[in-house]
C-alpha positions in Angstrom: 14.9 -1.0 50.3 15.1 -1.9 46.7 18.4 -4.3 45.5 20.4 -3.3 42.9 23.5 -5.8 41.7 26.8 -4.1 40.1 24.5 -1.4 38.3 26.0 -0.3 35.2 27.6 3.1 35.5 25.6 4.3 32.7 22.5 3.8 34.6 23.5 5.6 37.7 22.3 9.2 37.2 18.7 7.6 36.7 19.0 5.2 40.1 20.8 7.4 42.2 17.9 10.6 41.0 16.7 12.2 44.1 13.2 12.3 45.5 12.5 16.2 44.9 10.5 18.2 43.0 11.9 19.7 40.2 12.8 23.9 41.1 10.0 24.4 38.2 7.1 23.0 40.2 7.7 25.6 42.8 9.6 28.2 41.8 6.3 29.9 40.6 4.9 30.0 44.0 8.2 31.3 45.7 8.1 34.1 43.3 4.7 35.2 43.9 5.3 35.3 47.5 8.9 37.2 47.1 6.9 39.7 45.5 4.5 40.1 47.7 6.7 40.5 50.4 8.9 42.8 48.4 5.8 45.1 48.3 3.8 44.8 51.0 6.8 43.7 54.3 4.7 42.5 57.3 1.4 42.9 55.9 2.3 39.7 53.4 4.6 38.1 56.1 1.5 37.8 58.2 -1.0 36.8 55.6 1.4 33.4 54.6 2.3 32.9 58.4 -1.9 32.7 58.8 -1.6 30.5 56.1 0.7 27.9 56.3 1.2 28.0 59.8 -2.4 28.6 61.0 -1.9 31.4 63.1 -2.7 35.0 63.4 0.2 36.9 65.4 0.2 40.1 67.1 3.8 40.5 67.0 6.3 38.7 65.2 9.5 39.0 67.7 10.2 37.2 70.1 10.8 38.7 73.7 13.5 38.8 76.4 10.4 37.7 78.8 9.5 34.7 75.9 12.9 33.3 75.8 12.9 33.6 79.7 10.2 31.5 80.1 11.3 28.9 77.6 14.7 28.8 79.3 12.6 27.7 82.4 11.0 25.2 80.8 13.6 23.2 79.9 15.1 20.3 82.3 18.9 20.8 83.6 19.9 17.7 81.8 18.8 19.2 78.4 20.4 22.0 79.5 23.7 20.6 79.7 23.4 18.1 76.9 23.1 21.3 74.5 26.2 23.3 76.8 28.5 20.6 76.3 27.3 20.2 72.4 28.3 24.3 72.1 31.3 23.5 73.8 32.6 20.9 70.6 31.2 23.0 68.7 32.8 26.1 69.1 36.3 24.2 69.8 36.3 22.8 66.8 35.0 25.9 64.8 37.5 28.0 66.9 40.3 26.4 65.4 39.5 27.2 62.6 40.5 30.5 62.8 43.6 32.0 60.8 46.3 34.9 60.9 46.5 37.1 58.7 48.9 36.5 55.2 51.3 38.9 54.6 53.8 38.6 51.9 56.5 40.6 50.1 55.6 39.5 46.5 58.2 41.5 45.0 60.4 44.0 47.1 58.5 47.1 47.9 55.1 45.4 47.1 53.5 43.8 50.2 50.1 42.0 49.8 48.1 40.1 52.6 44.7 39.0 53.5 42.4 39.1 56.7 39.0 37.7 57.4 36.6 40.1 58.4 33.0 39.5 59.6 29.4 39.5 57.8 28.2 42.2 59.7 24.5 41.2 59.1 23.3 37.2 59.1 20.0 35.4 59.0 19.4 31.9 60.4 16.6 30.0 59.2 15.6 27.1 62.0 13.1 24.8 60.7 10.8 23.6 62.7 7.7 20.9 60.9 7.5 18.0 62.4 10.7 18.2 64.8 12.1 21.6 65.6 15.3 21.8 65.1 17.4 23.2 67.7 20.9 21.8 67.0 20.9 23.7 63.6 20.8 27.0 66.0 24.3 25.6 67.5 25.6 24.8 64.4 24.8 28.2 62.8 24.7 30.9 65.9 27.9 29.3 67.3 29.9 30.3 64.4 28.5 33.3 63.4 29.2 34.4 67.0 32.5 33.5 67.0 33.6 35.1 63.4 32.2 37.9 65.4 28.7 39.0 63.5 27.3 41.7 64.5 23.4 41.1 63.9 22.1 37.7 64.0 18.9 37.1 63.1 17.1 33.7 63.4 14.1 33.5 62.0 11.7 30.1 63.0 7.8 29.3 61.7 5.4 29.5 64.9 3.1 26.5 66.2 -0.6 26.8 66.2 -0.6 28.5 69.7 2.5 31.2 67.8 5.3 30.1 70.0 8.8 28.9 69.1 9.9 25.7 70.7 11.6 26.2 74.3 14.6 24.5 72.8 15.4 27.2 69.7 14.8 30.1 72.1 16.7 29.0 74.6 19.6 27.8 72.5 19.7 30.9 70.2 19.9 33.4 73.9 23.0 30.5 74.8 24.5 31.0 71.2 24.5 35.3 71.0 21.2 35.1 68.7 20.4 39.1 68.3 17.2 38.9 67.4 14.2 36.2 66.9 11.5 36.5 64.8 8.1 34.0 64.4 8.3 34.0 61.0 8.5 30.3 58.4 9.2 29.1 54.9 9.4 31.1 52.0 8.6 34.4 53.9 10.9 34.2 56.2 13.3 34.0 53.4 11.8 36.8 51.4 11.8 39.0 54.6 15.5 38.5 55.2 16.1 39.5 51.6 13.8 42.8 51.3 13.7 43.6 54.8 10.1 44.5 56.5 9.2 46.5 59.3 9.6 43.8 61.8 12.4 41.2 59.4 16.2 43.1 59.4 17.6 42.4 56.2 20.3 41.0 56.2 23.4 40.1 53.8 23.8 36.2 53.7 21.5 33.7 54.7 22.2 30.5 56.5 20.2 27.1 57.2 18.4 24.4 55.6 14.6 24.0 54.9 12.1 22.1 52.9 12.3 22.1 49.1 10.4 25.8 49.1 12.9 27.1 52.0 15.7 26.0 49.2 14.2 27.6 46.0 13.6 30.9 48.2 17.3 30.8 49.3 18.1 30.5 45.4 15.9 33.2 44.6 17.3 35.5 47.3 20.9 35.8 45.5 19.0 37.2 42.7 18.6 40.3 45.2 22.2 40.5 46.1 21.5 38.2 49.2 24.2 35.4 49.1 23.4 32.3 50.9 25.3 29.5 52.5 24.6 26.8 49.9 21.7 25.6 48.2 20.4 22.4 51.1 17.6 20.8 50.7 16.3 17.6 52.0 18.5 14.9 54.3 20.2 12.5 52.7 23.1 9.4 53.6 24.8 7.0 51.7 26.6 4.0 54.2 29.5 2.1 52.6 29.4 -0.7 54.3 30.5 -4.3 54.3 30.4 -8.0 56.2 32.9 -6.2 59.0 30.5 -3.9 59.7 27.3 -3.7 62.5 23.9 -4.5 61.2 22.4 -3.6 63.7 24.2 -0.3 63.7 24.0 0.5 59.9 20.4 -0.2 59.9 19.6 2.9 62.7 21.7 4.7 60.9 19.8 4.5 57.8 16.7 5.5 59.6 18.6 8.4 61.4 17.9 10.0 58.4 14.9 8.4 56.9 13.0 9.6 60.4 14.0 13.3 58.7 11.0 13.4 56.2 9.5 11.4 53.5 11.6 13.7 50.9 14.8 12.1 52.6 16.6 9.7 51.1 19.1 6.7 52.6 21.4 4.5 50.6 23.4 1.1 51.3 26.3 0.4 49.5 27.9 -2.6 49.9 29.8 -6.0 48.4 27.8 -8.3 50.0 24.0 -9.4 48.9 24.1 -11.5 52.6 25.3 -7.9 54.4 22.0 -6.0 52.7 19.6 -8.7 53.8 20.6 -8.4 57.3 20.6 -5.2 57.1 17.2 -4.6 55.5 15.8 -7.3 58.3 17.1 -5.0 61.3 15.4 -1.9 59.7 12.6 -3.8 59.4 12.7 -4.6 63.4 13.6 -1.3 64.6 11.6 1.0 62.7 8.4 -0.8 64.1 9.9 1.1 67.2 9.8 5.0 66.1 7.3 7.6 67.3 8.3 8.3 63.6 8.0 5.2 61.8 5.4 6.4 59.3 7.7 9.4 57.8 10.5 6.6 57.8 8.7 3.8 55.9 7.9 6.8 53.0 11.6 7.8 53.0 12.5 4.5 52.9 10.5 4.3 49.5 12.7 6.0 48.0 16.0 4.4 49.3 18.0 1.6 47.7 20.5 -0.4 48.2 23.0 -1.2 45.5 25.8 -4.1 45.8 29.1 -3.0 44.0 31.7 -6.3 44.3 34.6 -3.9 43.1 35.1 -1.0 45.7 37.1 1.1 43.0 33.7 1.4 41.5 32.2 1.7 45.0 34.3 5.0 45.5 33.0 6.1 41.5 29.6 5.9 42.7 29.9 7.2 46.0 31.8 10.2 44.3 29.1 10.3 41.5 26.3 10.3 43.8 27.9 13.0 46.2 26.5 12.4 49.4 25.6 14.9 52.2 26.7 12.6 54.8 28.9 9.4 54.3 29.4 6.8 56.6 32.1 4.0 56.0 32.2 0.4 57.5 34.4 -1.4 55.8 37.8 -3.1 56.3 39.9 -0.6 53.7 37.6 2.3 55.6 41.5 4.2 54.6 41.2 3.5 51.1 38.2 5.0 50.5 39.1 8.3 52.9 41.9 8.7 50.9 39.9 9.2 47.7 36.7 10.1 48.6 35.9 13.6 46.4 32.3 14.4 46.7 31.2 14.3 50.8 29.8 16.8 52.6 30.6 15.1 56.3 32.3 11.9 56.4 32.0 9.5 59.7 34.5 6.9 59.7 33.8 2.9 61.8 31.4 1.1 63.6 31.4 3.4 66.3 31.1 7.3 64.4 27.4 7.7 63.9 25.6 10.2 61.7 24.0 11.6 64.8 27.1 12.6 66.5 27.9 15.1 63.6 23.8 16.0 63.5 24.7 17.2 67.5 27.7 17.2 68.8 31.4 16.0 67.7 32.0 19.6 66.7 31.5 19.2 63.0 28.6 21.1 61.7 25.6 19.7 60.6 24.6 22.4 57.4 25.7 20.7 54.5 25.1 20.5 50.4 22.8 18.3 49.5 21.3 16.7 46.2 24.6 16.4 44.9 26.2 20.0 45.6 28.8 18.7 47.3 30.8 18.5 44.1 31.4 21.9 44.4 30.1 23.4 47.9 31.6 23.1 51.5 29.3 22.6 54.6 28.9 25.3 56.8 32.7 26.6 58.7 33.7 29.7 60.4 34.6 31.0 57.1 31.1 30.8 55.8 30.7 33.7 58.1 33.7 35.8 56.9 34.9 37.9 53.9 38.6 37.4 52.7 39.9 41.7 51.9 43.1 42.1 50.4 45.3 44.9 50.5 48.6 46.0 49.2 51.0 48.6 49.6 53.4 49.6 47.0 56.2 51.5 47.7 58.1 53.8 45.2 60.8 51.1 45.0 58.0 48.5 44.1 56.2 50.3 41.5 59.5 50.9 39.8 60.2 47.6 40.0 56.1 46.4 38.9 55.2 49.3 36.7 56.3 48.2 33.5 55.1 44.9 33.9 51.3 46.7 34.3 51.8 48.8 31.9 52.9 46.4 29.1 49.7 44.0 29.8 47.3 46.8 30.5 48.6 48.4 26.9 47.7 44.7 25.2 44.0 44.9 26.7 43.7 48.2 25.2 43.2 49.9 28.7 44.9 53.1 28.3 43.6 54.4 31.2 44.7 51.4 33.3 48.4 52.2 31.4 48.5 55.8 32.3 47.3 55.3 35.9 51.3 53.8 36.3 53.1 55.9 33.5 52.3 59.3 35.0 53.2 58.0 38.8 56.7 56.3 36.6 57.4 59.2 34.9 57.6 61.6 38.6 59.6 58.7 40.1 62.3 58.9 36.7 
């Protein structure tokens, strides 16, 4: 990792840039492919699948005998290890459920609010170089218990057009309603349009590579909303001389092991802390199966000594990490004023991997800075807030002159008369 020394703040936006292509170097291609899909449905979904994934398919869904035989395959202790990560999961997502609001806002008007499901959901899965299973918890879990009706995952085949045992037997665990063997920017485009075999559906859900995240962008043009624009990993670790080497250093390539787009940064007030630091990533990564994709994140990850944690917290906030991990010895002071975060893991001992599998927290969360503005994925990613109102005759006496002043200002006559006739049979 590159050092930098108490960097001048007006120098951060250039050191703390991110190691992605720019939307206009691909948003060409996504295009071309949305409206090819658009067009031609599963004729086009099969021609990019052949493509990019190197396989012809005879069928793109999945089967109950498929996801059989991948449950089958998969040891008991697996088996258990993703139960009990569905079990946090779902306790902590449960509890995030609400009552309805209901209030009198003025007597004879009542107004509340009630959640009610996204009927129709896709779930994009990655799958590359490590398919990623735990993102079906994180997603299915949810969705199943906000109480969506269709779920549809959607997950790029291998060469021999299989999912991984792990994503078909996790989405049959989580309520998945249907699975289809379908990748990248078409899988994306099929959610949106809809194809023969691809249910469209109304919001989208789940990270991807840069193209998976341009797609997702371009779907909302289409009326398709989607969870939140996530790109590639990233993690910034605050971190100072009370903290674990050792520990900070795996946790940095926890997510450099992600893909060469990822990016890790160190933070911390002690030039003696980094160096330790950069020594123990320099011993363990000699260790991974995926030590080459970790030395090329790596290239793009720094470590920047800020003496003065009030500045610490600016570019921390500044920088607006998609995971944040803090060991320090004021690990309060900086929880209290942390702003920008889209998962925070707090001491020596709360790893970035328990969040990625199984705390409870979930692991789809804003990236490249979007987590200024945008929540990771909750139960009420899956929901709509309605609102109703009911208006007695005692409340629109009591309202009605109040609309019909304003709406008279905005020159909406139509708005004004809507009340004056209903006043004037009341009078």
């Amino acid at each position: 990792m590159k050092t930098f020394i108490n960097p001048n703040q007006s120098t951060w936006s250039t050191l703390l840039k991110r190691p992605t292509q720019t939307i206009d170097d691909i948003e060409t291609t996504v295009t071309q492919i949305f409206d090819d899909v658009q067009r031609n449905g599963d004729q086009a979904v099969a021609k990019y699948t052949q493509l990019f994934d190197g396989v012809e398919l005879d069928s793109n869904s999945v089967t109950t005998k498929e996801v059989e035989l991948a449950s089958s395959n998969i040891s008991s202790e697996l088996k258990q290890a993703i139960q009990q990560a569905k079990q946090n999961i779902e306790t902590f997502h449960k509890a995030q459920q609400t009552e309805t609001i209901s209030i009198e806002t003025t007597i004879g008007v009542t107004c509340w609010q009630e959640k009610r499901a996204i009927n129709k959901v896709g779930i994009y899965i990655p799958a590359g170089s490590a398919p990623l299973f735990s993102t079906v918890l994180m997603l299915a879990v949810p969705a199943q218990i906000a109480g969506c009706k269709e779920i549809v995952l959607c997950s790029p085949p291998n060469k021999e057009g299989n999912i991984a045992n792990e994503i078909l037997y996790a989405a049959q665990l989580c309520g998945v309603t249907k699975i289809i063997k379908v990748g990248g920017i078409q899988a994306i485009a099929g959610l949106t349009f809809g194809t023969e075999s691809i249910p469209q559906v109304y919001k989208i859900f789940g990270p991807g590579n840069q193209f998976v995240t341009v797609a997702k962008q371009l779907a909302t043009k289409y009326g398709v909303a989607i969870d939140m624009p996530a790109g590639p990993s990233e993690l910034l670790v605050a971190a100072d001389k009370s903290a674990n080497a050792s520990y900070v250093a795996s946790d940095l390539l926890s997510q450099a092991e992600h893909g060469a787009d990822s990016q890790v940064i160190l933070v911390s007030d002690s030039q003696d802390f980094v160096e330790e630091v950069q020594k123990e990533i320099d011993k363990q990564v000699k260790d991974l199966p995926r030590k080459d994709i970790a030395k090329n994140a790596l290239k793009n990850s720094k470590a920047i000594i800020m003496e003065d944690a009030n500045d610490a917290l600016s570019l921390i906030n500044d920088y607006a990490p998609e995971h944040l991990i803090l060991c320090t010895n004021d690990n309060d002071f900086f929880v209290a004023n942390i702003q920008n975060a889209g998962s925070v893991f707090i001491g020596n001992y709360s790893p970035e991997s328990a969040g990625d599998y199984a705390s409870g927290t979930n692991h789809t969360l804003p990236t490249n800075g979007f987590s200024k503005a945008y929540s990771g994925v909750n139960l009420d990613s899956f929901t709509k807030a309605i609102t109703f109102q009911n208006i007695t005759k005692e409340g629109l006496l009591n309202i009605g002159n109040t609309i019909e002043l304003m709406a008279e200002a905005e020159g909406l006559q139509a708005h004004k008369n809507a009340v004056s006739i209903r006043l004037k049979d009341l009078k």
